[in-house]
C-alpha positions as a Markdown table, in Angstrom:
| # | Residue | x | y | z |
|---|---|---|---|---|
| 1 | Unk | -233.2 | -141.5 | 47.7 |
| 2 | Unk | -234.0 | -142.4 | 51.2 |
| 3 | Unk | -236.3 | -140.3 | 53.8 |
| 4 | Unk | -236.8 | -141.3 | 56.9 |
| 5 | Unk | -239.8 | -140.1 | 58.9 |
| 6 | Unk | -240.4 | -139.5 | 62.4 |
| 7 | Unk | -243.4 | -140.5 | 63.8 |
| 8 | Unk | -246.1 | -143.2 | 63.9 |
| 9 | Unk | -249.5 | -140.7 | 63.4 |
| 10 | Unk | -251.2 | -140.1 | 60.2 |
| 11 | Unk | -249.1 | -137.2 | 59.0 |
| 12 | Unk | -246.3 | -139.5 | 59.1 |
| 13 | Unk | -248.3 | -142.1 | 57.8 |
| 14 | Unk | -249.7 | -139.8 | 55.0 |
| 15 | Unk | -246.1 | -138.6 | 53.9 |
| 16 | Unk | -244.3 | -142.1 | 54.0 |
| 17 | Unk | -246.9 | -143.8 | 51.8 |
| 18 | Unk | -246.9 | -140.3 | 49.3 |
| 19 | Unk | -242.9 | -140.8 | 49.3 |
| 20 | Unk | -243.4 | -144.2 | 48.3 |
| 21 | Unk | -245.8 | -144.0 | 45.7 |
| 22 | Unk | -243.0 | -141.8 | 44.2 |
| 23 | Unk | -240.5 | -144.1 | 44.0 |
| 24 | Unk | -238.7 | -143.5 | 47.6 |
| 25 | Unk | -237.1 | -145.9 | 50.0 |
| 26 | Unk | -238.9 | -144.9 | 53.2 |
| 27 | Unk | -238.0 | -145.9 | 57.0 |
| 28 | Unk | -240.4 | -144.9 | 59.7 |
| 29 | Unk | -239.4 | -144.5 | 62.7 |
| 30 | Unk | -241.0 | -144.2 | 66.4 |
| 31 | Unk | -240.2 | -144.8 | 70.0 |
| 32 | Unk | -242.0 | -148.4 | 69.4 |
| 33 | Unk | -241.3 | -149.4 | 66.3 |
| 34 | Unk | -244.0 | -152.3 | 66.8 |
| 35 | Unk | -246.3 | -149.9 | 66.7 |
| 36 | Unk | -245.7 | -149.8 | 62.7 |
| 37 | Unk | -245.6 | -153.8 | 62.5 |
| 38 | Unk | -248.7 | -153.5 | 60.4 |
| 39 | Unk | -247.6 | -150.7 | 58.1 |
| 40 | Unk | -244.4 | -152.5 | 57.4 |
| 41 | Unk | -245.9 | -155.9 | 56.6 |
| 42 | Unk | -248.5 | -154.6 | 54.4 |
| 43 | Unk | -245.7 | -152.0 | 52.4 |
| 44 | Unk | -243.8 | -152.8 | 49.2 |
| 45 | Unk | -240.0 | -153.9 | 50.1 |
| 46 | Unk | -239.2 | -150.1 | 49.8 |
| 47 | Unk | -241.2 | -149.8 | 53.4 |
| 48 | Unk | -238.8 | -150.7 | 56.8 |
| 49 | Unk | -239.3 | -149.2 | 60.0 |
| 50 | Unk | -237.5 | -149.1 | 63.1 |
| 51 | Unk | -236.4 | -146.7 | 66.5 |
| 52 | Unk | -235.8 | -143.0 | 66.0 |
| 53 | Unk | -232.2 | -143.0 | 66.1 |
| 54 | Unk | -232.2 | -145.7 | 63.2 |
| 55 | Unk | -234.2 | -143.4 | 60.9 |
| 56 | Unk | -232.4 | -140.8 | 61.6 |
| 57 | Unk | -229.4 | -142.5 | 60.6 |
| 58 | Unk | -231.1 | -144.1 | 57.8 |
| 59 | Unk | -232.6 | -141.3 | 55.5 |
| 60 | Unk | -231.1 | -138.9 | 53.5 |
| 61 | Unk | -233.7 | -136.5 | 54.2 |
| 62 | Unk | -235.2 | -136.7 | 57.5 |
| 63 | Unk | -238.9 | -135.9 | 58.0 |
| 64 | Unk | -240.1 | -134.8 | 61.9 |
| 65 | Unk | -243.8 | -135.3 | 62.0 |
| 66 | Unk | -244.6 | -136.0 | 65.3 |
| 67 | Unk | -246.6 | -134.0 | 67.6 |
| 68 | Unk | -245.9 | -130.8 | 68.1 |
| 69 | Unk | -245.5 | -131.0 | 72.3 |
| 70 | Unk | -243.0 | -134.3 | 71.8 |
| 71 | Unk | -240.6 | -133.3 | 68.8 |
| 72 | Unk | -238.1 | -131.4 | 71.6 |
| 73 | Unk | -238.2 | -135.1 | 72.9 |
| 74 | Unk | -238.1 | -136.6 | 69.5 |
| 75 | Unk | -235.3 | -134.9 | 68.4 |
| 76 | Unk | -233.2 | -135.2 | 71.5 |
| 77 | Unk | -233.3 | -139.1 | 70.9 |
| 78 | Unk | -231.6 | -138.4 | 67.2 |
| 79 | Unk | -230.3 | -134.8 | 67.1 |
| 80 | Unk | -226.4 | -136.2 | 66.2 |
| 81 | Unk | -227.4 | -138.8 | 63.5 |
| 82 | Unk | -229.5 | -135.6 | 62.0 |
| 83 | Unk | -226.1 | -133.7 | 61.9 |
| 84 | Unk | -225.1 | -132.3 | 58.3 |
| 85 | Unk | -229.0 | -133.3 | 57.4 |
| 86 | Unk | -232.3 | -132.1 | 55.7 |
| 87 | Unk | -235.0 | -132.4 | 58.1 |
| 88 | Unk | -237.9 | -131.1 | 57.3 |
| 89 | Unk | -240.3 | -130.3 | 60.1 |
| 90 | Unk | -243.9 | -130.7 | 59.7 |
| 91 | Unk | -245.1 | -129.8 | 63.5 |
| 92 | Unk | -247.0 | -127.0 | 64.9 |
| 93 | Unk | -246.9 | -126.1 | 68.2 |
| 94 | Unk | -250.4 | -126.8 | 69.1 |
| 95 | Unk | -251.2 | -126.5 | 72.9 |
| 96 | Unk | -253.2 | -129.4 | 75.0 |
| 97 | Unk | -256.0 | -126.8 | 75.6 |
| 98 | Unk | -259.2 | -127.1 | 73.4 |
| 99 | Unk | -259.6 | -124.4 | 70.9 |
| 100 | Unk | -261.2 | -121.2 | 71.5 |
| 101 | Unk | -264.0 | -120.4 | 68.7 |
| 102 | Unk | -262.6 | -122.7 | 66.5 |
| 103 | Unk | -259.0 | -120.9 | 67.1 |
| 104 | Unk | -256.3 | -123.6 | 68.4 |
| 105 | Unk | -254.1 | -122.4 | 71.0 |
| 106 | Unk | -250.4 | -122.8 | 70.3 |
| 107 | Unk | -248.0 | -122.4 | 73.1 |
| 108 | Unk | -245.4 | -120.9 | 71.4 |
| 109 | Unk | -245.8 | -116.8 | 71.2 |
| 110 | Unk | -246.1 | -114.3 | 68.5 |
| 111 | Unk | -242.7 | -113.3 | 68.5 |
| 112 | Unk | -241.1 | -117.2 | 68.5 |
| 113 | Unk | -241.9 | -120.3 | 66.2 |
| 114 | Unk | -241.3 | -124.2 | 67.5 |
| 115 | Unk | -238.9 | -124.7 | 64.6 |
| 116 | Unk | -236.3 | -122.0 | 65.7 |
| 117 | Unk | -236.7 | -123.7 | 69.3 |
| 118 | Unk | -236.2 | -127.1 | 67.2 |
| 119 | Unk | -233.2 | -125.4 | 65.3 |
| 120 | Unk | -231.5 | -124.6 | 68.6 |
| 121 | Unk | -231.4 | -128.0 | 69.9 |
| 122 | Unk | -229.9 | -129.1 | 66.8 |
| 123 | Unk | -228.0 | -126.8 | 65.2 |
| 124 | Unk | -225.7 | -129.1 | 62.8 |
| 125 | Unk | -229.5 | -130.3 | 60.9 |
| 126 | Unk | -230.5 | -128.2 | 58.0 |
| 127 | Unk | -234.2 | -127.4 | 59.5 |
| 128 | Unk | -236.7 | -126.5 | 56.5 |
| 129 | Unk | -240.2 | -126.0 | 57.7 |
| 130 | Unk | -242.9 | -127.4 | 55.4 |
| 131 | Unk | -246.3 | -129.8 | 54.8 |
| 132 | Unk | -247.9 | -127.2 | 58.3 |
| 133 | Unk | -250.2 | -125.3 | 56.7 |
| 134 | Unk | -252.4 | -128.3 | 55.5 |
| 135 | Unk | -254.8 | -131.1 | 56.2 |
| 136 | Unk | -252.7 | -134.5 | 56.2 |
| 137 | Unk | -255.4 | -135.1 | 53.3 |
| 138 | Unk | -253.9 | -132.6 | 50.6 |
| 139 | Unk | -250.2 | -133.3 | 51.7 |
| 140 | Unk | -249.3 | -135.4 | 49.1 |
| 141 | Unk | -250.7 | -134.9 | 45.3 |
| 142 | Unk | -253.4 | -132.5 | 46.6 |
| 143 | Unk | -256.2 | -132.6 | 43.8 |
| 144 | Unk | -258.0 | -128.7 | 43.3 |
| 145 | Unk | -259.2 | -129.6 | 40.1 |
| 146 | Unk | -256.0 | -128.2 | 38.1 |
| 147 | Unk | -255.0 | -125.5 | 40.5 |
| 148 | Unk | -252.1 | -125.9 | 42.7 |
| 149 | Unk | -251.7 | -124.9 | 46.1 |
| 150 | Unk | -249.3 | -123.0 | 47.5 |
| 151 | Unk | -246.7 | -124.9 | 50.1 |
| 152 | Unk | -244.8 | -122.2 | 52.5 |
| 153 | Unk | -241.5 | -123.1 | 53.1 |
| 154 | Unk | -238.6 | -121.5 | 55.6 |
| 155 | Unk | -235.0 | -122.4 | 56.7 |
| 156 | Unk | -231.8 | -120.9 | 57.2 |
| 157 | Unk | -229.9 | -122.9 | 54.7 |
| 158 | Unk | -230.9 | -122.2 | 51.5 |
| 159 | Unk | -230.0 | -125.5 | 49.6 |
| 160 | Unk | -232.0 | -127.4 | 51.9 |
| 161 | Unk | -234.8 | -125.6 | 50.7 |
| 162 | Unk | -234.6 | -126.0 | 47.3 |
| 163 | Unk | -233.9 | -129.7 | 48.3 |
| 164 | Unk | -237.2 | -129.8 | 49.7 |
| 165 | Unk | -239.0 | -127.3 | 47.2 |
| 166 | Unk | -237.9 | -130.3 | 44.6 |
| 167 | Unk | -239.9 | -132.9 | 46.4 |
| 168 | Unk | -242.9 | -130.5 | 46.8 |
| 169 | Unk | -243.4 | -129.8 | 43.4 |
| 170 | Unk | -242.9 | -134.0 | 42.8 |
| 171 | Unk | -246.2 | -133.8 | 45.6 |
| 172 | Unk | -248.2 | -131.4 | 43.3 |
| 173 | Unk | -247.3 | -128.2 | 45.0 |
| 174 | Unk | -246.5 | -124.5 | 43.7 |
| 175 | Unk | -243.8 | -123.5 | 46.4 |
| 176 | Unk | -243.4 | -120.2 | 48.3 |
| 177 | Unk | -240.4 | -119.8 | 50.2 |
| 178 | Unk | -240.2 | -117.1 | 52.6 |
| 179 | Unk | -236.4 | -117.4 | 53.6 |
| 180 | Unk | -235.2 | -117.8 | 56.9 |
| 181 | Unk | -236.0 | -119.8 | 60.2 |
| 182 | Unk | -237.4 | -116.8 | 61.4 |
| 183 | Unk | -240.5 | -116.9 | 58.5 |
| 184 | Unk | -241.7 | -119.7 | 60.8 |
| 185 | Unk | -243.5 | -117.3 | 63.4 |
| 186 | Unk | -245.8 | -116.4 | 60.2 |
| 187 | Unk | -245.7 | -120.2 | 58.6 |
| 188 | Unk | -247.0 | -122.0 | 61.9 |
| 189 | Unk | -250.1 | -119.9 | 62.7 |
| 190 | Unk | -251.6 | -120.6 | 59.3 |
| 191 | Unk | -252.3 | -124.2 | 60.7 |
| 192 | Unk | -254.5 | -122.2 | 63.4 |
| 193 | Unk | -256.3 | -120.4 | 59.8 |
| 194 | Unk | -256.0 | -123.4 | 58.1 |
| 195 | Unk | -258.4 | -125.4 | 61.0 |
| 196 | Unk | -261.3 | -122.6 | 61.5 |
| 197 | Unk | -263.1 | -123.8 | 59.0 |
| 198 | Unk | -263.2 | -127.5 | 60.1 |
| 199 | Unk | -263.6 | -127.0 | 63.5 |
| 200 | Unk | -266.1 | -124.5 | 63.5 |
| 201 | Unk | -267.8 | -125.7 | 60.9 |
| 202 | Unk | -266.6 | -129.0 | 59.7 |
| 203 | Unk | -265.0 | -128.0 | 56.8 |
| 204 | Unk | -261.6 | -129.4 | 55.5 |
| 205 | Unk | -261.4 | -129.6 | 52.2 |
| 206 | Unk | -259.4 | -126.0 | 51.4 |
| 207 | Unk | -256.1 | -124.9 | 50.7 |
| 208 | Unk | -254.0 | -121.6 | 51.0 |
| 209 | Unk | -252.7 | -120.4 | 47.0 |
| 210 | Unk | -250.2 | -117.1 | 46.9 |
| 211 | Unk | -251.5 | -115.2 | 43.9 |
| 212 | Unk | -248.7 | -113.1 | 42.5 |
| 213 | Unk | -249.4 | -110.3 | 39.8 |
């Protein structure tokens, strides 16, 4: 199958690479696509690159993982070639301000999530929300010593997440999936739990696991 993903960071980086170590054709795409000259040439053949609206048009299952203040501007360079498509979105709405504590600031509220805003401005795409509540480190085959994490998932179409619940349990995750768009409001803030640890005490290597009885 081909992905495409959005965005020239590590989290892009970090999913592209994962998705071709299992056996994906993967196109990255950014405003510059020079920018991923080096990626490309150092790639198997599976590896191509190019603007936004071209990966858009290109995968089969679109990836957003750009930051969290630019996908609205991401997305309204592509948001008609992601008609009809999966796109999973890996952003949070993380704030320019520094954190408080070791508590990011989002600027989204309590009672909204960047994905439903994301949703709104592109209402044919099959939003699922997925890969936020982790370290770019543990995104792909995350290793807890036999124990797999738990990977929260949300969307309103429900064969786009069990599209994307496929793929995470080819990464090495245990999925939850907590329905509609709307789970998002819950699913975002555990990026701000998720960093605590590392940013008030330098610790990264953890992940969230749902225990069910």
């Amino acid at each position: 199958m081909k992905v495409g993903v959005l965005g020239s960071g590590i989290v892009g980086e970090t999913l592209a690479n994962g998705l071709l170590k299992h056996g994906y054709e993967v196109m990255r795409g950014s405003r510059d696509p020079g920018k991923l000259a080096e990626w490309k040439t150092n790639g198997p053949p599976a590896a191509s690159t190019g603007t936004f609206i071209e990966t858009a048009r290109f995968g089969e299952v679109v990836i957003l993982a750009v930051k969290g203040a630019a996908a609205d501007r991401a997305l309204g360079q592509c948001q008609v070639e992601l008609d009809g498509k999966v796109v999973i979105d890996a952003t949070n709405p993380i704030a320019g301000e520094p954190p408080e504590d070791g508590v990011l600031r989002f600027f989204t509220g309590p009672n909204e999530s960047l994905m439903e805003r994301l949703q709104s401005l592109a209402p044919r795409a099959r939003f699922v929300k997925a890969f936020s509540c982790v370290g770019s480190a543990f995104m792909v085959d995350p290793d807890f010593g036999g124990t797999k994490p738990t990977m929260f998932i949300c969307g309103n179409d429900s064969a786009a997440r069990e599209r994307v619940a496929e793929l995470l349990k080819e990464f090495g995750w245990e999925v939850a999936d907590m329905g509609t768009a709307t789970a998002a409001r819950a699913i975002e803030p555990l990026c701000m739990l998720w960093c605590i640890p590392g940013l008030s005490g330098g610790s990264w290597n953890h992940a969230f696991k749902l225990l069910e009885k």
